[in-house]
N, C-alpha and C positions, 0 to 999 in steps of 0.2 A: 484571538486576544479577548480578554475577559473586558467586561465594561470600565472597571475600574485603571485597567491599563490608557485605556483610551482617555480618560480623565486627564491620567498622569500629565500625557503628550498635548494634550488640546490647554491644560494649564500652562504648561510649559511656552506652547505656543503663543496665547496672548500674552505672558509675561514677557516675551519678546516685544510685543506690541508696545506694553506699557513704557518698556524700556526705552523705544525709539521717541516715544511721543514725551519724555520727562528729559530727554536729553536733546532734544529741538526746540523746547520752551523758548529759552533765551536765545537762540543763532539768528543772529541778523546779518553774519559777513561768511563771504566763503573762506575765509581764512579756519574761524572755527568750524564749520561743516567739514571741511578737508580736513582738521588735526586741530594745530594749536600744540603746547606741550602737555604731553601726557605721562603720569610714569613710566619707568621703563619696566616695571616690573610686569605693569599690562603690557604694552606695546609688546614686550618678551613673550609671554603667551599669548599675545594674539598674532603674532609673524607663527607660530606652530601651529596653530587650528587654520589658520589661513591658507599656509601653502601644505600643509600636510594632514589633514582629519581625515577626508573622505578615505584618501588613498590608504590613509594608515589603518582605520577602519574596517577597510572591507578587504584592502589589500595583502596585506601584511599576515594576519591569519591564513588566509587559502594562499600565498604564497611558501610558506613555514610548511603547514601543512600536506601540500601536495607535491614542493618543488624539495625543500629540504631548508636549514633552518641557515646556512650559510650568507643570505642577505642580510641577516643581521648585525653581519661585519663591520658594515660600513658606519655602523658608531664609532669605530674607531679612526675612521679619518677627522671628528669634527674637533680635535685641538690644533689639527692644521689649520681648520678653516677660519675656527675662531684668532689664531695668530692673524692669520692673515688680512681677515675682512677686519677684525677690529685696531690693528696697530698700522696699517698701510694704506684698507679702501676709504674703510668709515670716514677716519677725520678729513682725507679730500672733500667728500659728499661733505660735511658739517660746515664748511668753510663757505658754501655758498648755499644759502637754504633755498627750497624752491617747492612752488605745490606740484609742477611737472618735474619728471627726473628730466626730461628729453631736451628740457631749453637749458643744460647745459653742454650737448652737444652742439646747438648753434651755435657759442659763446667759440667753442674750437674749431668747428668744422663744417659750421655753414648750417643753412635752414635748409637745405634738401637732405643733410643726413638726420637734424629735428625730425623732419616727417617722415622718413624711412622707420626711423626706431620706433616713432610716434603711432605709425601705423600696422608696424609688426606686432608692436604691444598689444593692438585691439583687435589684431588677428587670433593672436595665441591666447589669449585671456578669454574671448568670447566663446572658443574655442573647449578653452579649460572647462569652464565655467558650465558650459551645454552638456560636458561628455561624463563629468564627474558628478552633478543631478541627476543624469541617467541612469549613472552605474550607481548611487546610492537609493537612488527610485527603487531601480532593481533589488537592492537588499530589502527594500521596505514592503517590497511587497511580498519576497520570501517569507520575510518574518512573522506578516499580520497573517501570510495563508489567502490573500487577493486576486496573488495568482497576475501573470506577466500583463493580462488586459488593460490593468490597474495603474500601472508605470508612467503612463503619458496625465491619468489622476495626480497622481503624486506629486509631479515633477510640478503641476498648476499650482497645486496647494501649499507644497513646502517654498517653492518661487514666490508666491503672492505675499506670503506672511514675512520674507527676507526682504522684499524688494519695498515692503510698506515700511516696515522700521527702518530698513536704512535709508529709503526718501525720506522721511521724519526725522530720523536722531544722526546723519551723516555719521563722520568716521569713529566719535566717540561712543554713538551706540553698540558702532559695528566690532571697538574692541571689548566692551564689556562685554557683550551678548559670546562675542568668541571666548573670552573666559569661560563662561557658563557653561559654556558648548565643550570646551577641553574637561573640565570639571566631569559631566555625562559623560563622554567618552572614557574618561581613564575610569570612573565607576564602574559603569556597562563591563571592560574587561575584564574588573576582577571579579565582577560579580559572575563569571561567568566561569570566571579559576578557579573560585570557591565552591560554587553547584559542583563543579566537576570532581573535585579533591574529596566535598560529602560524599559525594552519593559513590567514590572508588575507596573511601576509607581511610585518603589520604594523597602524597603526590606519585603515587604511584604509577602516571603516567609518563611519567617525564623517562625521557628516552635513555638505556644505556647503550644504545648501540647506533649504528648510521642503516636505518631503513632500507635500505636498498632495490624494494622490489615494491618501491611507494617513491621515494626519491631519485632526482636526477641525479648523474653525477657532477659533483660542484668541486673542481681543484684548485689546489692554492692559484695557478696561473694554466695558462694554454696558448699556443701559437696559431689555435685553432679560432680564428675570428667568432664562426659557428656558435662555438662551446656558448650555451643558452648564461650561466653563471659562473663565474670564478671571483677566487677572495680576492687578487686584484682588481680587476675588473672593476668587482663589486664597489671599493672603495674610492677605486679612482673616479667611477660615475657621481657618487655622492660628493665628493671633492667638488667636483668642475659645475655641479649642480647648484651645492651652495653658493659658492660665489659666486656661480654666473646668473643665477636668481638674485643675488641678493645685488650685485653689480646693476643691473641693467631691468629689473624689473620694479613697475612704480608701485604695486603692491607693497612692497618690498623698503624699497627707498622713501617710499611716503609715508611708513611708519617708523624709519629708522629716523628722519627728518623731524617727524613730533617730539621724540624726543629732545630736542632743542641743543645738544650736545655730544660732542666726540666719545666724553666718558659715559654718558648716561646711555649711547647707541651702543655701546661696547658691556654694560652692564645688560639692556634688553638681549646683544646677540648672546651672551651667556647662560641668560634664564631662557633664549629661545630654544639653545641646545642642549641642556639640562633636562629640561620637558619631553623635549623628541627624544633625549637618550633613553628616557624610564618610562614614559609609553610607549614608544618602539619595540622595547625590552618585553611588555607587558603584553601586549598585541601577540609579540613572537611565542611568547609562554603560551596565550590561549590557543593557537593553530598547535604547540606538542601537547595541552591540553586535549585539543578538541581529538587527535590523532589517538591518544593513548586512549581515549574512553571507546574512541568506535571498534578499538582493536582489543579490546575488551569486553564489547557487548556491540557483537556487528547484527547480532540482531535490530538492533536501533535505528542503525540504517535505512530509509525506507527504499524501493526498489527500482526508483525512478532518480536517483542522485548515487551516482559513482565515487567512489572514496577518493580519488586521483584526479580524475576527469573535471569533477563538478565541485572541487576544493572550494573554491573560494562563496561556492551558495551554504555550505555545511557551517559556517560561523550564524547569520541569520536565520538558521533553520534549527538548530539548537538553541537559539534566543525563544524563537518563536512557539519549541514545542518540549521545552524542559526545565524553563526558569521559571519560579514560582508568580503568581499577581504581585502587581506592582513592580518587582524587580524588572522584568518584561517590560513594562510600560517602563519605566525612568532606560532602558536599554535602546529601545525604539526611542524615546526622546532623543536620546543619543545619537541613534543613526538621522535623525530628522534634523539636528544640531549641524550634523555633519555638513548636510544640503543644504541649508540655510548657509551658515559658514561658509560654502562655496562660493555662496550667489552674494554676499551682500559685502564681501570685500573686493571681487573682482567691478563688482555695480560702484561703487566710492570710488574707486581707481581709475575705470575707463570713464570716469563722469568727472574727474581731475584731466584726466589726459585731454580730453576732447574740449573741455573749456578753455584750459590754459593753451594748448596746442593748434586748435582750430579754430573756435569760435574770438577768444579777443584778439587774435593775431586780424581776423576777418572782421572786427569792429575799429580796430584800430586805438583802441582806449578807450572809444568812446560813452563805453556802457558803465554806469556807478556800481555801487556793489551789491546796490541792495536790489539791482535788477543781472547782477552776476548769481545773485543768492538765489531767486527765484528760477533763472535756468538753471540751475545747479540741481535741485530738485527735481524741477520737469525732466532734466537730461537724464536725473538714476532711474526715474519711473520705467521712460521710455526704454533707455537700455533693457534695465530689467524684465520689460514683457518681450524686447526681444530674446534676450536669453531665453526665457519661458520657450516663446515659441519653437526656440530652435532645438533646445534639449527637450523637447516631444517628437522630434522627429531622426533627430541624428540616428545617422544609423553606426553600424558595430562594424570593430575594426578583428580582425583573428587575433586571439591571445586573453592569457587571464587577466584579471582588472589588472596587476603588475605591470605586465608588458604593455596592452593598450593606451594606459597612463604614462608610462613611457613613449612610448609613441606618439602621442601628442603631445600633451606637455610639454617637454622636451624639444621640440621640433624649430622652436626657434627662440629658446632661451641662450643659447651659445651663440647664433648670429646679433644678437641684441645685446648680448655681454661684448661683444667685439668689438662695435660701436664707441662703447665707454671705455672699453680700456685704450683704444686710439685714442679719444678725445682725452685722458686726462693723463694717460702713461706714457706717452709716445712722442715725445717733441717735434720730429720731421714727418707727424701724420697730415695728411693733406685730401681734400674728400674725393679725388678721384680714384686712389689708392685706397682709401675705406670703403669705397661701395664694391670695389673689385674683391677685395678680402671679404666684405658681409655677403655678397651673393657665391663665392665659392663654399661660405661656411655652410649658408643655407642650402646650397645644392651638395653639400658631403650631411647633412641631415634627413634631407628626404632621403637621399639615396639607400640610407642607412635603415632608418625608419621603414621603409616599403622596398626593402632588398628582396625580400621574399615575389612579391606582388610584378619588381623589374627583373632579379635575375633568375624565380623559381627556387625553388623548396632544397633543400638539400639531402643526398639519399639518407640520412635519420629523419626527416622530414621537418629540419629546423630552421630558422630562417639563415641566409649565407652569412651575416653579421649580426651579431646579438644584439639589442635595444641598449645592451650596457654602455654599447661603446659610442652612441651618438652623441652624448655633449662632450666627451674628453677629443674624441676626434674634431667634431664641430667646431669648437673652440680653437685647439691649433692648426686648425686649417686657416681660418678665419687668420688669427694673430703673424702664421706664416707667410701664406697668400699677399694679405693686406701689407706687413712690412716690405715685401721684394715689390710690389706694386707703388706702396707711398716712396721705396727707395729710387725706383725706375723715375716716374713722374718725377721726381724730385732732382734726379742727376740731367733726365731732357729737358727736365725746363732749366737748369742751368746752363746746359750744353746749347739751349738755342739763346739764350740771353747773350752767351759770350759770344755765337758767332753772329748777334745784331750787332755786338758792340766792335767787333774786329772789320765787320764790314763796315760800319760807320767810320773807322779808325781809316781803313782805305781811301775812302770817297774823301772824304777832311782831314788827312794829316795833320797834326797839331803846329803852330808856329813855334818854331824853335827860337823865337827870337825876339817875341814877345811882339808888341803892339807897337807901332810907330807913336813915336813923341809928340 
């Protein structure tokens, strides 16, 4: 990268800084640190860069490009989603505001399934948070040419500058800065559709035919659990995905909450999946861009990166050795957006979760707000160097960024959606019957997730069950399990009521004859 690139990214950087420290001026209460109303039009864009940049980033290209371009389907599922979460979930969630999503499962179902959610959430977030600064480390060091030594560098640096703006600016920093960050990203793409269209003469690349000796094969459906992708599949994971993020994670709910309203959540979830349809869209163009140029000039290639194999490095390696100064630097902005993005909405959320969840539940009230404000900050710091720490060391799960992301992520987003839809869909839910349902859903996710690793490879050598199918399973196991469970519980504990009251009925017969005069 040329000096000027480096410019670009170190501007960009402190201008996050500046952004964190103009927007903590005035916060004296954790009410504003955590939200407050915000528009929906941000809030809309910053629910896409939050739950979806990195992944989409670095995923989504070498996914297009090496698997085949059929993942792109599953845009078609989000006018279900959007029915669904905005006319059914949303206005439940709006009817009671909260800075934790999880205290309103004690409200139904008791403070042991609070802190079950409570504590899944900072499982899977911390989780998130560690594995997706990794894998965006890794593009950055593709891109600049640093080379993989550099990675545990990166992760310091891009963490440090995330984790200061949003201790400074809480969650209003953390959505404008995610603006800015979507802004880069959708840029970065096209500027990378246009190098490619110049320099071929046109879109010359864009595919008329289905690759096949590049791609897997991807069918409408399959009976074959195995089958790595299918267009069902594909759509029903993104279905069960949205919702059960957008149900049960405080990411999530805590910015659908800012918004202060049913219609105003419902106008964010529209602009959130508006954004994901046309960079999704855009991402998927650069992997048959990136496709069509090397297949055109596979001289370009260099001899250490495989066309198929190593898909998903061929997106930042073409940033880093074909896109003119400056375009490079605002691209790498972009992928450094992405990792920041990561860290500083997951950092606002598990630093919401752990105050409201843990710490005044353990003061008892007793702490004012302006010493709730001051933990509140020290809480994101702290979080935040642990993520650091951990996303230097985590290690690698088999599979391209697609799968691996799936694979965790994923892993207990569907037993945390179960939680909530007990607690607010379910009238005869009762919490013995809900942790029997959340722990079966969670154990059909690992099982799912690490099929490979429990049952062995399959002779294509793919794993026994696709990563597709973890949250649609997950979830109705969970809603399945959980109902015959809250039903059982629900029929013995009547069933022993009535024979308290039949035996009482024997021992004391009732006087038929009422009470002497």
């Amino acid at each position: 990268m040329h000096w000027i690139d480096w410019t670009v990214v170190l501007l960009y950087a402190f201008g996050t800084l500046a952004l964190g420290w103009y927007f903590g001026r005035g916060q004296r209460r954790t009410r504003d640190y955590f939200g407050g109303v915000m528009p929906s039009s941000l809030i809309g864009v910053s629910l896409f860069a939050t739950l979806l940049s990195t992944i989409s980033y670095l995923s989504i290209p070498g996914e297009v490009l090496g698997k085949g371009p059929v993942y792109l389907v599953h845009y078609l599922a989000y006018p279900l989603v959007f029915v669904l979460l905005g006319f059914v979930i949303l206005p439940v969630y709006l009817r009671t505001p909260v800075t934790s999503a999880y205290e309103l499962l004690e409200v139904r179902l008791g403070l042991s399934l609070r802190l079950l959610g409570a504590v899944m959430f900072l499982a899977l977030r911390v989780v998130w948070m560690s594995l997706l600064v990794f894998l965006t480390a890794q593009g950055i060091a593709a891109v600049t040419g640093l080379g993989p030594a550099w990675v545990p560098t990166i992760v310091v640096v891009t963490g440090s500058f995330a984790v200061v703006y949003t201790t400074l600016g809480g969650l209003r920093a953390v959505v404008v800065t995610d603006v800015l960050q979507t802004i880069l990203l959708f840029a970065g793409a096209l500027l990378v559709i246009a190098t490619i269209s110049w320099e071929l003469g046109g879109v010359q690349w864009f595919p008329t035919q289905w690759h096949g000796e590049i791609w897997d094969s991807q069918p409408l459906y399959s009976l074959d659990p195995s089958t790595r992708v299918t267009v069902l599949g594909t759509m029903l994971s993104m279905f069960f995905w949205m919702v059960c993020t957008s149900m049960g994670d405080q990411v999530s709910v805590q910015r659908f909450m800012a918004t202060g309203s049913a219609v105003a959540a419902r106008r964010a979830l529209a602009i959130q999946l508006c954004v994901g349809t046309v960079i999704g869209a855009t991402l998927g163009l650069v992997g048959l861009a990136l496709l069509g140029y090397l297949q055109m000039n596979p001289s370009a290639l260099p001899p250490e990166i495989a066309l198929k194999a190593d898909a998903d490095l061929l997106f930042p390696w073409f940033i880093g050795s074909h896109l003119p100064i400056v375009v490079t630097g605002l691209v790498v902005a972009g992928l450094f957006a992405a990792a920041m993005s990561s860290i500083d909405s997951g950092v606002n959320s598990i630093t919401a979760v752990v105050l409201t969840d843990f710490f005044e539940r353990l003061s008892a009230g007793t702490r004012n707000d302006a010493t709730q404000f001051r933990s509140a900050r020290l809480l994101a710091l702290v979080i935040g160097v642990m993520v650091i720490l951990l996303a230097t060391s985590i290690g690698q799960i088999p599979g391209n960024f697609m799968a691996v992301t799936n694979k965790t992520v994923n892993l207990l987003t569907a037993p945390i959606a179960v939680l909530f839809f007990f607690a607010l869909f379910v009238p005869f839910a009762n919490s013995a019957g809900v942790w029997v349902g959340t722990l079966a859903s969670v154990a059909v996710a690992v099982a799912i997730a690490f099929s490979r690793q429990l049952f062995g490879a399959t002779d294509t050598g793919l794993d026994p069950v696709s990563f597709q199918w973890i949250t649609p399973a997950a979830m109705l196991t969970g809603v399945c399990v959980g109902s015959l469970a809250c039903w059982a519980v629900r029929f013995f504990s009547y069933d022993m009521r009535q024979r308290q009251l039949d035996h009482e009925d024997e021992g004391n017969p009732p006087d038929l004859y009422g009470p002497p005069d």
